[in-house]
DSSP file (Angstrom, degrees, kcal/mol; ACC not computed):
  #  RESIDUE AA STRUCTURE BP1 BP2  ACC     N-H-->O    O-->H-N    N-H-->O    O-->H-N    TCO  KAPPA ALPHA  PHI   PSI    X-CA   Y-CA   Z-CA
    1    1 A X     >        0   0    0      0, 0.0     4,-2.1     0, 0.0     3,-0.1   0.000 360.0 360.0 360.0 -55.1  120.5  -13.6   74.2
    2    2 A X  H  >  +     0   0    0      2,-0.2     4,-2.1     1,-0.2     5,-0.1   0.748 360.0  56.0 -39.1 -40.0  118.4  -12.8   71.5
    3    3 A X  H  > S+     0   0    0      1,-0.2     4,-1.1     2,-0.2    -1,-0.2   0.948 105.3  61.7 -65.7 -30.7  115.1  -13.2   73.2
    4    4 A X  H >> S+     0   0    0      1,-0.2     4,-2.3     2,-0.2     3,-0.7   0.926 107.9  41.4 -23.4 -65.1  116.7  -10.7   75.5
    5    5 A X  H 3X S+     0   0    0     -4,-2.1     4,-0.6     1,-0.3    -1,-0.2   0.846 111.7  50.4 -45.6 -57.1  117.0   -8.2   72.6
    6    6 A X  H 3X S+     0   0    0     -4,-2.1     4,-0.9     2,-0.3    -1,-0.3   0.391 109.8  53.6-107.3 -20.8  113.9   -8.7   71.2
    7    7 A X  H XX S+     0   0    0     -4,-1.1     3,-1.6    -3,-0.7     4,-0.6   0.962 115.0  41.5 -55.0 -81.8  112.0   -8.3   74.9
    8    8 A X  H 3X S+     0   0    0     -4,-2.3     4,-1.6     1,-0.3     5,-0.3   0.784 114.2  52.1 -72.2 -14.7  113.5   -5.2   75.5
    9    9 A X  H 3X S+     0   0    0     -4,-0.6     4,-1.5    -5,-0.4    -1,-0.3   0.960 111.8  46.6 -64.3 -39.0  113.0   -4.0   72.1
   10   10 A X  H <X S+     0   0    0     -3,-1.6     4,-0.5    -4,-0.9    -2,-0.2   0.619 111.8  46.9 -79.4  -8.4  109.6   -4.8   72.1
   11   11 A X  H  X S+     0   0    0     -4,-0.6     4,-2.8    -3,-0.2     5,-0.3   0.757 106.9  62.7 -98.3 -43.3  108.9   -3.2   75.4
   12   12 A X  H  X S+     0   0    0     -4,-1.6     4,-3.2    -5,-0.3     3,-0.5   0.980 108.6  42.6 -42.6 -83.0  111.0    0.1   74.1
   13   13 A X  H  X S+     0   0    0     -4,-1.5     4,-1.7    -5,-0.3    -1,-0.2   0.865 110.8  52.2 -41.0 -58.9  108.5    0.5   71.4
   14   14 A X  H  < S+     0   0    0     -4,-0.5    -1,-0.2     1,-0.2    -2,-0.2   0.971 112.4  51.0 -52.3 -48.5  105.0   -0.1   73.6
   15   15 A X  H  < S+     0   0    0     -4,-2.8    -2,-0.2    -3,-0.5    -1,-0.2   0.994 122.7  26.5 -70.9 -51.3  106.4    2.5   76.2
   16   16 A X  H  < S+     0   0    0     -4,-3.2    -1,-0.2    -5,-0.3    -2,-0.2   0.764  89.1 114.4 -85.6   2.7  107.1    5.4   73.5
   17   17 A X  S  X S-     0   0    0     -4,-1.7     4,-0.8    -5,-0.3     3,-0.4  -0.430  76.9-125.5 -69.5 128.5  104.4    4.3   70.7
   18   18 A X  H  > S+     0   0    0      1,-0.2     4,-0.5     2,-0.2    -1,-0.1   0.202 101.8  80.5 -74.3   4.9  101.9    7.4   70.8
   19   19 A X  H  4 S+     0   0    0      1,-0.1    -1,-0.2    -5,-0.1    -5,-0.0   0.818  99.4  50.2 -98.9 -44.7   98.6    4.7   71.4
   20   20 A X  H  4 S+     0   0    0     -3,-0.4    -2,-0.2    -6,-0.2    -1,-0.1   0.892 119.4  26.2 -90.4   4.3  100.0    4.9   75.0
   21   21 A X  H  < S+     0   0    0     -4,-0.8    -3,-0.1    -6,-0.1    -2,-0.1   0.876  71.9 158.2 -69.2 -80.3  100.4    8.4   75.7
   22   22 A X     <  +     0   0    0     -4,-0.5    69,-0.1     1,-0.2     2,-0.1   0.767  30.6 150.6  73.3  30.2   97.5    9.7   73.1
   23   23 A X        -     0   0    0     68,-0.1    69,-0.2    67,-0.1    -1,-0.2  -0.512  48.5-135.6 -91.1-162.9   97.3   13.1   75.4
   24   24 A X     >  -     0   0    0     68,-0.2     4,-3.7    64,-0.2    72,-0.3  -0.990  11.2-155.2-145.9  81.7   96.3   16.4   73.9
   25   25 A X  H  > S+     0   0    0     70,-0.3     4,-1.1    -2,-0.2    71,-0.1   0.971  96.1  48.1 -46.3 -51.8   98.9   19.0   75.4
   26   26 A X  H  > S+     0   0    0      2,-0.2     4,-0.9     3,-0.2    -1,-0.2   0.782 114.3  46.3 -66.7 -19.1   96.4   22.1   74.8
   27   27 A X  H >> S+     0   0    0      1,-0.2     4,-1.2     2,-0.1     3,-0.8   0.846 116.3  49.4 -88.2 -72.9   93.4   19.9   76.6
   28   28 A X  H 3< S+     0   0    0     -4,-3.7    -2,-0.2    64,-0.6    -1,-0.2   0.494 106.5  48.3 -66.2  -4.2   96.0   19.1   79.2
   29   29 A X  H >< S+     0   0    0     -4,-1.1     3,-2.4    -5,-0.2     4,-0.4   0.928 106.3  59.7 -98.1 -47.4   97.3   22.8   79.9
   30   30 A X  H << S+     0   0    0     -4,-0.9    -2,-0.2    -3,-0.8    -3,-0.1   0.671 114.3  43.1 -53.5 -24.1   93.1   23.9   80.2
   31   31 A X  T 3< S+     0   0    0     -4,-1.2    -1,-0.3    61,-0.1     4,-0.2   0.155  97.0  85.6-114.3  43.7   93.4   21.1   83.2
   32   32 A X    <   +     0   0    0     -3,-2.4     4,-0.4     2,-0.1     3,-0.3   0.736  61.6  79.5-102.2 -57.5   96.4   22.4   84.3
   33   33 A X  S >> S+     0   0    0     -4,-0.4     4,-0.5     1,-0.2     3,-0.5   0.623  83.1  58.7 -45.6 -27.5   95.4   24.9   86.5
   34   34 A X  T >4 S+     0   0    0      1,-0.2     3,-1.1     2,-0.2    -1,-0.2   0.937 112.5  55.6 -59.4 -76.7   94.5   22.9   89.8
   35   35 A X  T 3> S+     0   0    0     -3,-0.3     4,-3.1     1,-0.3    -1,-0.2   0.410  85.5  74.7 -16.8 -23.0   98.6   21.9   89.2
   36   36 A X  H <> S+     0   0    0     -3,-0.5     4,-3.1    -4,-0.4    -1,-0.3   0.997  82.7  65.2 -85.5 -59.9  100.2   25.3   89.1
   37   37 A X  H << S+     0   0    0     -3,-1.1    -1,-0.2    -4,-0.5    -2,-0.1   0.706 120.7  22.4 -25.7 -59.9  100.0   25.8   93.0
   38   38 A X  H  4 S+     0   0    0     -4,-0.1     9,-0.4     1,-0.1    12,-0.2   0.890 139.3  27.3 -50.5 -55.4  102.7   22.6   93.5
   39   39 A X  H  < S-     0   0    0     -4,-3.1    14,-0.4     1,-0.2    15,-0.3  -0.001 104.2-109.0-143.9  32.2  104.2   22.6   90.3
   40   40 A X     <  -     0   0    0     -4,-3.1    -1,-0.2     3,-0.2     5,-0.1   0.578  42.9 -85.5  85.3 125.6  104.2   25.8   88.7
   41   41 A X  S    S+     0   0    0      1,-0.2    -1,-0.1     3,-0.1     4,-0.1   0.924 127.7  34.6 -52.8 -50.0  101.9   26.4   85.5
   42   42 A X  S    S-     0   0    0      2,-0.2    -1,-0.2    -6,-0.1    58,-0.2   0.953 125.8 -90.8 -63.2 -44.3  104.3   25.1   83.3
   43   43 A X  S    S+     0   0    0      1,-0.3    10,-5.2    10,-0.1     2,-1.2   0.482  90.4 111.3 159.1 -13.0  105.8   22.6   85.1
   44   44 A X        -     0   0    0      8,-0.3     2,-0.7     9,-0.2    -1,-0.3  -0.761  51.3-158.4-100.1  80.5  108.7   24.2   86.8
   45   45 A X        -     0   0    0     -2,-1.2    -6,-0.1     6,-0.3    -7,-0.1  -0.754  11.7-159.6 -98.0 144.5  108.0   24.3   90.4
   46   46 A X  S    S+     0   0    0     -2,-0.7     2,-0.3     2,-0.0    -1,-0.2   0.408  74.2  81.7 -79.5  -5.0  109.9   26.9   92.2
   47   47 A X  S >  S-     0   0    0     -9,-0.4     3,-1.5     1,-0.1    -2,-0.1  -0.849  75.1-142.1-131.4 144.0  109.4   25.1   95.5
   48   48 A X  T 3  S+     0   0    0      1,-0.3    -1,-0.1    -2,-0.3     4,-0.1   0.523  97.6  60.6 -88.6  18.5  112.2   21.9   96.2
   49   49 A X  T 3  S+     0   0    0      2,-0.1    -1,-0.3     0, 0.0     2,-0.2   0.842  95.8  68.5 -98.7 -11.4  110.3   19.7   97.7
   50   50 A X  S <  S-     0   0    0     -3,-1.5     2,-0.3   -12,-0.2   -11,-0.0  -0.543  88.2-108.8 -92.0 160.1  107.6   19.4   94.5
   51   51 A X        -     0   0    0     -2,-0.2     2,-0.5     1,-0.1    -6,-0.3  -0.350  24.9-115.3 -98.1 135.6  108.9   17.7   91.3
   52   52 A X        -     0   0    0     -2,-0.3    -8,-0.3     1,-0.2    -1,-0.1  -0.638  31.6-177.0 -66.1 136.6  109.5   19.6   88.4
   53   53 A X    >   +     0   0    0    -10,-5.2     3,-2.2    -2,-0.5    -9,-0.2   0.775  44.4 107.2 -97.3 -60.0  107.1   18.3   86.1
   54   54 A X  T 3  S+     0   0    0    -11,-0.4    44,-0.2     1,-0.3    47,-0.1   0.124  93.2   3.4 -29.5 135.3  108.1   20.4   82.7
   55   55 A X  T 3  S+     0   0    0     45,-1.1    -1,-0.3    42,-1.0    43,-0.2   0.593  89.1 135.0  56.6  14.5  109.9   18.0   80.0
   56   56 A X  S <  S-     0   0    0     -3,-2.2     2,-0.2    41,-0.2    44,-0.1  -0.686  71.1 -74.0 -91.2 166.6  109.7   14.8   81.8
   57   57 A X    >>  -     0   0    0     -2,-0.2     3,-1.3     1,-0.1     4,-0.8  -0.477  37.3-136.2 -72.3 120.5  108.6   11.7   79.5
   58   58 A X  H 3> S+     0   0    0      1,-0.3     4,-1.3    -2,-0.2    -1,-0.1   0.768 105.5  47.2 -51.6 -56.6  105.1   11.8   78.8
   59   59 A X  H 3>>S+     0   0    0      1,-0.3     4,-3.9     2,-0.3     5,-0.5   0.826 114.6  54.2 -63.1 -29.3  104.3    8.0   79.4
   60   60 A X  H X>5S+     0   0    0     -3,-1.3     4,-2.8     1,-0.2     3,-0.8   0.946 109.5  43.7 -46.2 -77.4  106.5    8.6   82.8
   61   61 A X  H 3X5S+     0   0    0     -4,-0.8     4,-0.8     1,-0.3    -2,-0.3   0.618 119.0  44.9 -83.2 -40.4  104.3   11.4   83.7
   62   62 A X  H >X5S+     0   0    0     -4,-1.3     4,-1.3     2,-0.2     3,-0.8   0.892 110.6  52.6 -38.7 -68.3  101.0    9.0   82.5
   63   63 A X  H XX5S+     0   0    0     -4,-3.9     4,-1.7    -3,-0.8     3,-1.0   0.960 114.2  45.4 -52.1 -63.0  102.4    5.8   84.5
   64   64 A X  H 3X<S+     0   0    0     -4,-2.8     4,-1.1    -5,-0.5     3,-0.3   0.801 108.1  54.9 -62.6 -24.6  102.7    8.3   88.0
   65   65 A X  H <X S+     0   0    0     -3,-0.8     4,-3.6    -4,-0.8    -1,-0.2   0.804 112.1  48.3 -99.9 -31.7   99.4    9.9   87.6
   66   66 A X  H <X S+     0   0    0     -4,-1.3     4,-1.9    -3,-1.0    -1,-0.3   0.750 108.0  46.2 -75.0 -22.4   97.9    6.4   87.5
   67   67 A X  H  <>S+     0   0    0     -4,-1.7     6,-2.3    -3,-0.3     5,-1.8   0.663 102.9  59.8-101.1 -19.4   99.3    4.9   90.0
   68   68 A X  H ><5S+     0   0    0     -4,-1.1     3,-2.5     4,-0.2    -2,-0.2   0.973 111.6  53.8 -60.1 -48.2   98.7    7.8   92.7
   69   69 A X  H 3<5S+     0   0    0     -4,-3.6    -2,-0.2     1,-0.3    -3,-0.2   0.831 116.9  35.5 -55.1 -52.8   94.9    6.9   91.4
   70   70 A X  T 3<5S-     0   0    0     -4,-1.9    -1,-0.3     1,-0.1    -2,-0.1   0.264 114.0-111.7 -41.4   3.0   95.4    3.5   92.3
   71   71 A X  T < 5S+     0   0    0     -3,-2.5    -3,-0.2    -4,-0.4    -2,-0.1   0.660  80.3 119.9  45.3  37.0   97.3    3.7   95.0
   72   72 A X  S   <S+     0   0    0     -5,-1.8     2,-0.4     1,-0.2    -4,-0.2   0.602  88.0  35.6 -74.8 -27.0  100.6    2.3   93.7
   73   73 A X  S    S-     0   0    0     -6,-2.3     2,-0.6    -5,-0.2    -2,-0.2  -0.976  96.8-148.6-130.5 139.6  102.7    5.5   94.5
   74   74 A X        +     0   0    0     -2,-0.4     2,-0.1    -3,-0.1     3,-0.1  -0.914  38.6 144.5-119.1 124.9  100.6    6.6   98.2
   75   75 A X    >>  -     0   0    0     -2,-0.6     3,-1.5    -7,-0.1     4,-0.8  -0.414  39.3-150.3-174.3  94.4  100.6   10.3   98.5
   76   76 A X  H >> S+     0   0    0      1,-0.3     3,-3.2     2,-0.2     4,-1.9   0.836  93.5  47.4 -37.6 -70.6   97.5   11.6  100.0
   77   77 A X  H 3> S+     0   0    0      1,-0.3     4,-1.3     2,-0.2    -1,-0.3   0.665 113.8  43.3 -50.6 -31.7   97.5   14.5   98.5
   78   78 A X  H <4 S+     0   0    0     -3,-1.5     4,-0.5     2,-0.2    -1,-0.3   0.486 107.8  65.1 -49.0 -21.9   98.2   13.4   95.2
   79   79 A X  H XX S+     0   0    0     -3,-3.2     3,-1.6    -4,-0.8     4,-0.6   0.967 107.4  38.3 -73.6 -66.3   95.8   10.7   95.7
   80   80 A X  H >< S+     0   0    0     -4,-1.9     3,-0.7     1,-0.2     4,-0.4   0.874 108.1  62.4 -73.9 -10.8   92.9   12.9   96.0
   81   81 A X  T 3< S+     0   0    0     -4,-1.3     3,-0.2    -5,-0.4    -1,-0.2   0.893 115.7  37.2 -54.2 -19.3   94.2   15.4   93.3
   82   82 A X  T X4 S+     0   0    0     -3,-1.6     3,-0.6    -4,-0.5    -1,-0.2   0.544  89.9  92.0 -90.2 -17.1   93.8   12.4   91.0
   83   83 A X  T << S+     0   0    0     -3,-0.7    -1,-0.1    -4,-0.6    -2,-0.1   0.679  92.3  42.3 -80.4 -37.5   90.8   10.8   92.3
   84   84 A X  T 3  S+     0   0    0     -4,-0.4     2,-0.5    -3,-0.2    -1,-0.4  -0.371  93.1 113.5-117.6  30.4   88.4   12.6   90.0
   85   85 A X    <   -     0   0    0     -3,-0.6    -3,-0.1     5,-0.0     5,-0.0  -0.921  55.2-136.7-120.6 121.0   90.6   12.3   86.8
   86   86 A X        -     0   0    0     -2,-0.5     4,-0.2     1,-0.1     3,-0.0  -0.245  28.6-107.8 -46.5 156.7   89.9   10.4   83.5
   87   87 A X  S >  S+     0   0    0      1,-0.2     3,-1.7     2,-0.2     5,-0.2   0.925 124.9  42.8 -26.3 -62.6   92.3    8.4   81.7
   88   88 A X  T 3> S+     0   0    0      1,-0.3     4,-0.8     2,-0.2    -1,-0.2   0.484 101.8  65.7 -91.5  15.4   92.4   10.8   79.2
   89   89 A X  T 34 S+     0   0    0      2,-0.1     4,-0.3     1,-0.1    -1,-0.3   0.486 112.9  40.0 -89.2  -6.9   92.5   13.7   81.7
   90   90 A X  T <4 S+     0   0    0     -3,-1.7   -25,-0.2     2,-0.2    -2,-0.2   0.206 108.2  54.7-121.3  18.2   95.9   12.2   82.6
   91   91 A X  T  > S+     0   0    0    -69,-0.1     4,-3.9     3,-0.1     5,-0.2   0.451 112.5  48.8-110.2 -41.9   97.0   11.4   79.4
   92   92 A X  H  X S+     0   0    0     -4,-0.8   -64,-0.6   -69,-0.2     4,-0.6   0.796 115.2  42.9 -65.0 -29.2   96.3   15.3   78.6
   93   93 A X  H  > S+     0   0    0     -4,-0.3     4,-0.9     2,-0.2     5,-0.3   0.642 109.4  53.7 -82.0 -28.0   98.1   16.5   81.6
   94   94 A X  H  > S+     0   0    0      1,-0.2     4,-2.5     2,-0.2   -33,-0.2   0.971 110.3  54.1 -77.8 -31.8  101.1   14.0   81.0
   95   95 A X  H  X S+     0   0    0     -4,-3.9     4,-1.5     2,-0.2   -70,-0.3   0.851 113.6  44.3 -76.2 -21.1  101.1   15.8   77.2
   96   96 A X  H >< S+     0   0    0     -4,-0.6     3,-2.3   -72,-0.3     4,-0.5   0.946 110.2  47.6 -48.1 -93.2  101.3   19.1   78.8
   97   97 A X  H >< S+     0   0    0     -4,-0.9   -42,-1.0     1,-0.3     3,-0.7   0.546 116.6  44.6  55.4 -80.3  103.6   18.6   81.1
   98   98 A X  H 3< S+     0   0    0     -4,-2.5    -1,-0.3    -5,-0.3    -2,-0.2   0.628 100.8  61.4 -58.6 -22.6  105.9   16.9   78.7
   99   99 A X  T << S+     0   0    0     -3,-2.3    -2,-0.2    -4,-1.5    -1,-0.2   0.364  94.0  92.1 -88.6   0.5  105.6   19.2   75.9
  100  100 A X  S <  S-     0   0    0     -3,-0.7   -45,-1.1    -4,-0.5     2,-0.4  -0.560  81.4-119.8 -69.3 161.9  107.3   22.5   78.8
  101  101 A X        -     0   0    0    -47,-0.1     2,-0.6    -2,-0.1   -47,-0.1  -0.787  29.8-126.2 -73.4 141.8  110.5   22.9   78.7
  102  102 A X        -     0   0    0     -2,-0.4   -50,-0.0   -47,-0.2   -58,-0.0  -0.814   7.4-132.0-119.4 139.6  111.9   22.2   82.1
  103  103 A X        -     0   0    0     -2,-0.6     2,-0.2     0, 0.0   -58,-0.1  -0.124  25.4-145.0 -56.1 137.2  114.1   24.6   83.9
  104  104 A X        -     0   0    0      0, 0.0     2,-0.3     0, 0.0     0, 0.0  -0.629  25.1-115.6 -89.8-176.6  117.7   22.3   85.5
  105  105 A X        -     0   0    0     -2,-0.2     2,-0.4     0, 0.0     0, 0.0  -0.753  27.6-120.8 -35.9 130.1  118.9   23.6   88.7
  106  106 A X        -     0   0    0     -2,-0.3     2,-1.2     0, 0.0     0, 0.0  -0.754  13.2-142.8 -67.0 116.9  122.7   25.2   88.7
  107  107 A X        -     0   0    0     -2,-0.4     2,-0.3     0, 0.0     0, 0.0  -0.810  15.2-144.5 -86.7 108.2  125.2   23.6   90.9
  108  108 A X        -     0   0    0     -2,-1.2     2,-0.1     2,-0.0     0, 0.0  -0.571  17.6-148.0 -60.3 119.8  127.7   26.7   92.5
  109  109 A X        -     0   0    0     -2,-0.3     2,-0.3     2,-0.0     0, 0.0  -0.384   7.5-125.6 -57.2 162.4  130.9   25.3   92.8
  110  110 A X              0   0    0     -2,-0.1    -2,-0.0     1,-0.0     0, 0.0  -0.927 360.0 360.0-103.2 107.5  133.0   26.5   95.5
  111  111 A X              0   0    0     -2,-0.3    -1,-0.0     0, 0.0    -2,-0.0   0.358 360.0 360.0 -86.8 360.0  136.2   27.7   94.4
């Protein structure tokens, strides 16, 4: 039980520890622009099939960018947005990205 603890503690801490994010929000917003067509210059895309970007977890935002480049998450198009991207050009976007606020969607009741 303990080694339990002490795994997921230890895993907690590697995922939010700033050596693996390490972006630069203002470097990442200046390579932002390709992004705004999908998903909205902040982050907020207006259109529901693209993911709101804005205020999701940096290392999240890190982890997906990497794996379209690898091909771990397969989405053409994302693949080649990515193809031509540094580390730290996706470590800069993921601190963008994360440092918007992101809009929620309202659910209407029906009453």
């Amino acid at each position: 039980m303990k080694k339990t603890i002490f795994v997921a503690m230890l895993a907690s801490a590697f995922i939010t520890s700033p050596v693996f994010a390490g972006g630069d929000p203002q470097a990442g917003k200046e390579k932002s622009a390709v992004c705004a067509g999908c998903h909205g210059a902040d982050g907020n895309s207006t259109i529901g099939a693209n993911p709101r970007l804005a205020g999701q977890n940096e290392s999240y935002l890190y982890r997906a960018l990497t794996q379209y480049k690898s091909g771990g998450r397969k989405d053409m198009l994302m693949a080649n947005m990515v193809a031509d991207l540094s580390k730290q050009d996706m470590k800069d976007l993921a601190a963008w990205f994360a440092s918007q606020e992101g809009n929620t969607l309202q659910v209407l009741s029906e009453e």
